[in-house]
Backbone bond lengths (Angstrom), bond angles and torsions (degrees), N, CA, C in turn:
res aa  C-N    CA-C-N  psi(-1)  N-CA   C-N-CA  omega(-1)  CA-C   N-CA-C  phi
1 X - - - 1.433 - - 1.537 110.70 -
2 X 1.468 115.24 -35.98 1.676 118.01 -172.39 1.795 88.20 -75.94
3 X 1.325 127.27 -43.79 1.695 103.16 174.14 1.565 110.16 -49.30
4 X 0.951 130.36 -47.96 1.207 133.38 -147.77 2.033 107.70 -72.23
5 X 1.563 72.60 -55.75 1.708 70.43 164.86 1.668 130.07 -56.39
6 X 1.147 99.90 -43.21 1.278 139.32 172.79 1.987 113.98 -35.65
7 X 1.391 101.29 -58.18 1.401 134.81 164.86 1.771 114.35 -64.51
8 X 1.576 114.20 -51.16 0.994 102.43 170.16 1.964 116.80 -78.41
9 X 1.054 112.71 -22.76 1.539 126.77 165.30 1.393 101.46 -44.21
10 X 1.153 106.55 -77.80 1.455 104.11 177.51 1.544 139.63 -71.72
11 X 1.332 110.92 -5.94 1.456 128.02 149.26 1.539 113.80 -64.11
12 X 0.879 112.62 -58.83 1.852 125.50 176.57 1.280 109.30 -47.98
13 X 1.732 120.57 -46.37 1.655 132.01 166.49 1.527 107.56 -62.21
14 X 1.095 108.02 -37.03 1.758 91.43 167.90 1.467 131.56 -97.61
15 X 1.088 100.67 -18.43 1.950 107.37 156.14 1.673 108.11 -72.52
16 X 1.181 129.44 -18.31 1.499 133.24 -169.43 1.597 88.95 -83.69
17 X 1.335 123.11 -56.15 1.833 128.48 -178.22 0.950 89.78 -48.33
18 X 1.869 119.47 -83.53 1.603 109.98 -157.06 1.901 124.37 -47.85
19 X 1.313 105.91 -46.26 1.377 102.39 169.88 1.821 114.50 -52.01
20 X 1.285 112.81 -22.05 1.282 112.65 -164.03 1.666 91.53 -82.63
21 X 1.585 114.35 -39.67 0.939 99.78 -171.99 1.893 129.43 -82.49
22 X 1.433 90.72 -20.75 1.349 103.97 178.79 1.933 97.66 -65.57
23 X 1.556 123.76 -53.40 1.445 110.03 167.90 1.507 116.52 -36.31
24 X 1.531 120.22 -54.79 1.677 100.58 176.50 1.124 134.12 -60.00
25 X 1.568 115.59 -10.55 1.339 121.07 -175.98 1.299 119.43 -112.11
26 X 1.686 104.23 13.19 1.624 121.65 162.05 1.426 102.17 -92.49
27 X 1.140 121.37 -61.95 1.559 127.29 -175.82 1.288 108.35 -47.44
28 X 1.359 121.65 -53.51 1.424 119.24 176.36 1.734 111.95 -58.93
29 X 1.167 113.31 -40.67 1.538 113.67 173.73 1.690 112.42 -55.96
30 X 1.231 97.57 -48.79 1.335 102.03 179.90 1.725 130.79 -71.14
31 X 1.407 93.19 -11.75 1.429 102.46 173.78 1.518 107.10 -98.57
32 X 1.250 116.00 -19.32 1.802 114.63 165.25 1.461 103.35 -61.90
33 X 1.673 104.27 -47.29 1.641 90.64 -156.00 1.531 120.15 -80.58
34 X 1.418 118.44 -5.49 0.995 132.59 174.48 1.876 105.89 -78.21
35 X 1.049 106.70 -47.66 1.959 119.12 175.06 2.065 86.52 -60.41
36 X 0.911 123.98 -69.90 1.749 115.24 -176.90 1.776 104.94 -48.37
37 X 1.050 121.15 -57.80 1.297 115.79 165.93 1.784 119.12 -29.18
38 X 1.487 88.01 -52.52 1.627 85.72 -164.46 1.869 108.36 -93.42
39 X 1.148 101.71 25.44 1.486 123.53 -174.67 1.572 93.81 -106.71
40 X 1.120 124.02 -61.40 1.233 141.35 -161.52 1.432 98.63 -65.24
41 X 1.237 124.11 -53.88 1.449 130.78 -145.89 2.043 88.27 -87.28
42 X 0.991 113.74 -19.38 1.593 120.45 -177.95 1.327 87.44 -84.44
43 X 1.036 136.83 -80.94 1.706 152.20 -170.13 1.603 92.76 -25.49
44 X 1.326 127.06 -57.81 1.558 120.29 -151.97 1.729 86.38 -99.90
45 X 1.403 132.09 -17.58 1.515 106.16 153.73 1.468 144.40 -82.14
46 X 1.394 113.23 3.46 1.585 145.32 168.75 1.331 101.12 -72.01
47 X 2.016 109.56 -69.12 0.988 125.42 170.80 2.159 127.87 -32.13
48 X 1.560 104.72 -43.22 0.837 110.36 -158.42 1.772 105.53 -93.02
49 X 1.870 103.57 -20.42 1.490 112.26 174.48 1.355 86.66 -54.04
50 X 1.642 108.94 -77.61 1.446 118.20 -168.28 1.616 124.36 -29.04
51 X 0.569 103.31 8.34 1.951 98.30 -160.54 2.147 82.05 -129.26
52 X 1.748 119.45 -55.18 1.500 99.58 177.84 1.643 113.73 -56.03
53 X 1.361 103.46 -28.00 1.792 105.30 -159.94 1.436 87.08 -59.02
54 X 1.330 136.90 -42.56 1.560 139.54 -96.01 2.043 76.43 -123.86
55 X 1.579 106.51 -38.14 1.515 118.18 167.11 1.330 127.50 -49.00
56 X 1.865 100.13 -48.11 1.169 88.12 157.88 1.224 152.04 -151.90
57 X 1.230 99.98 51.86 1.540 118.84 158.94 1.324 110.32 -64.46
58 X 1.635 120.39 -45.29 1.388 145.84 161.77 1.453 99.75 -28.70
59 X 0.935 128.62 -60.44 1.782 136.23 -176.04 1.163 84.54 -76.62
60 X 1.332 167.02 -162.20 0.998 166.27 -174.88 1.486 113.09 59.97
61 X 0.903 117.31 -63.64 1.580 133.51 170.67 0.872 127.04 -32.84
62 X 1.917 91.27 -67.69 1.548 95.17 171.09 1.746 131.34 -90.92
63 X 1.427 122.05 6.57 1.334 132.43 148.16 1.019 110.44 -62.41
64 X 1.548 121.21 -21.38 1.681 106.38 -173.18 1.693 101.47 -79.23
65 X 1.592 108.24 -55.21 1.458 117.16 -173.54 1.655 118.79 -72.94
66 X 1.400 112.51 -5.68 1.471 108.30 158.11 1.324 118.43 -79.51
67 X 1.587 118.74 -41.25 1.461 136.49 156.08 1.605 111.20 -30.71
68 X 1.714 133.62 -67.00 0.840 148.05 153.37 1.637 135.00 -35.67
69 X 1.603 93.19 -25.28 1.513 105.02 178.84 1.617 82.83 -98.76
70 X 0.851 122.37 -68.38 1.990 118.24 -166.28 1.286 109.23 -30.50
71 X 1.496 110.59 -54.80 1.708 115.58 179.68 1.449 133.57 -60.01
72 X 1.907 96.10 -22.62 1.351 104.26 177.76 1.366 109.59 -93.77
73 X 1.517 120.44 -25.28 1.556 132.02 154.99 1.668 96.79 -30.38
74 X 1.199 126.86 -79.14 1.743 141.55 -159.14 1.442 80.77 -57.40
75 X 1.175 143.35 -99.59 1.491 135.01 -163.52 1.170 132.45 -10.82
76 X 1.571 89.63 -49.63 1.706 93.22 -168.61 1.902 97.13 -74.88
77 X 1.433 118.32 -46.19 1.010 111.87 -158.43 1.398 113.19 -55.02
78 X 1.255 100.30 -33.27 2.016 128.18 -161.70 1.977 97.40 -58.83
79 X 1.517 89.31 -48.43 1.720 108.61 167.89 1.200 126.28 -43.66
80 X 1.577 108.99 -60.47 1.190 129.99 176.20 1.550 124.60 -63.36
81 X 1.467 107.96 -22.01 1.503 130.82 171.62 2.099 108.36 -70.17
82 X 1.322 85.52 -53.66 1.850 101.85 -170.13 1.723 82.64 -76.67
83 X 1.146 138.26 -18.69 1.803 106.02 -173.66 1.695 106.84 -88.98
84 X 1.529 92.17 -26.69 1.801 96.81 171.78 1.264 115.02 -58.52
85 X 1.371 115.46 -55.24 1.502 122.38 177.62 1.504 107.66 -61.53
86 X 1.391 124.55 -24.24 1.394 99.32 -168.92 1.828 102.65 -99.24
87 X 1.358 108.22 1.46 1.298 108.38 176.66 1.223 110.86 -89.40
88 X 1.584 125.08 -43.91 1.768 109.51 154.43 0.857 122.75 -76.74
89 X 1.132 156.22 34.40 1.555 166.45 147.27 1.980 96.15 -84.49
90 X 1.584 102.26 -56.62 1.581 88.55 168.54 1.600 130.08 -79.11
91 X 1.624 110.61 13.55 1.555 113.64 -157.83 1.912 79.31 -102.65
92 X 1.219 123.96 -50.01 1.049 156.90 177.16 1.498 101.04 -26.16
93 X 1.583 97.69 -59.79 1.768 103.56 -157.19 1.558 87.29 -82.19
94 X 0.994 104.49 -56.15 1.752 109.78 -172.37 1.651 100.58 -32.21
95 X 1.228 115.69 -57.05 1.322 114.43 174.77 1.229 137.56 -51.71
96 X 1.603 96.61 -34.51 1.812 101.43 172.40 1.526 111.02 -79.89
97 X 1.556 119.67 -23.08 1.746 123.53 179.32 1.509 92.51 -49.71
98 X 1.493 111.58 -62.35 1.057 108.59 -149.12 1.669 120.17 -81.95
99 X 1.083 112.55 2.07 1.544 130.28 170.26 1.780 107.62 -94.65
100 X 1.137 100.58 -13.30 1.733 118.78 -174.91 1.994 89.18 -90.68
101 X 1.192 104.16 -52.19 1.744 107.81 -144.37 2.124 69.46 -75.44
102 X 1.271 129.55 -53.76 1.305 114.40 -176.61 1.193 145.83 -64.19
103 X 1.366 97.53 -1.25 1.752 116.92 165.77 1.646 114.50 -99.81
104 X 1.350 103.54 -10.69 1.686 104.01 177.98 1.406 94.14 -102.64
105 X 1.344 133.34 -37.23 0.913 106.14 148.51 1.837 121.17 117.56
C-alpha cells in the first residue's frame, strides 16, 4: 500500500510540474499575444495617419490643378478675346486700304 501511495505521490509530483509547466507556457503565450496586440493596434494607427496624410495632400493636388486649370481657362479666353479684336482691327484696315487704293485710283 506505501508503494502505491508512493506511485501515486509521485504521479501527482509530476502532473503538479507539467501543470506548472504548461502555466509558464500560458503566461508566456499570453504575454506575446498581448505585445502582437499592441503591435497591431500601433501598425493600423501609422497605417491610418498614413492613409489621412495621403487624403490630404490628395486634396491639395487637386486645388492646385483646378487653380491651374481656372487660370489657364482666363488665358485662353483673354486670348481668344485679343484674336477677335485683332482680326477686326485687320478686317477693318483691309477695308480702309482698299477704299484708300479706290480713291487713288
Amino acid at each position: 500500500m506505501k508503494e502505491m501511495f508512493g506511485m501515486i505521490f509521485v504521479k501527482l509530483d509530476s502532473l503538479d510540474q507539467k501543470v506548472t509547466s504548461l502555466d509558464q507556457k500560458v503566461t508566456k503565450n499570453s504575454i506575446e499575444i498581448e505585445s502582437i496586440k499592441l503591435d497591431i493596434k500601433i501598425i493600423a494607427e501609422v497605417q491610418k495617419a498614413q492613409m489621412e496624410q495621403n487624403e490630404r495632400d490628395y486634396e491639395k493636388i487637386i486645388e492646385l490643378i483646378d487653380n491651374k486649370i481656372g487660370l489657364h481657362s482666363i488665358i485662353l479666353k483673354n486670348l481668344s478675346t485679343d484674336v477677335r479684336e485683332l482680326k477686326k482691327n485687320q478686317e477693318a484696315l483691309e477695308k480702309e486700304v482698299l477704299d484708300i487704293k479706290r480713291k487713288i485710283g
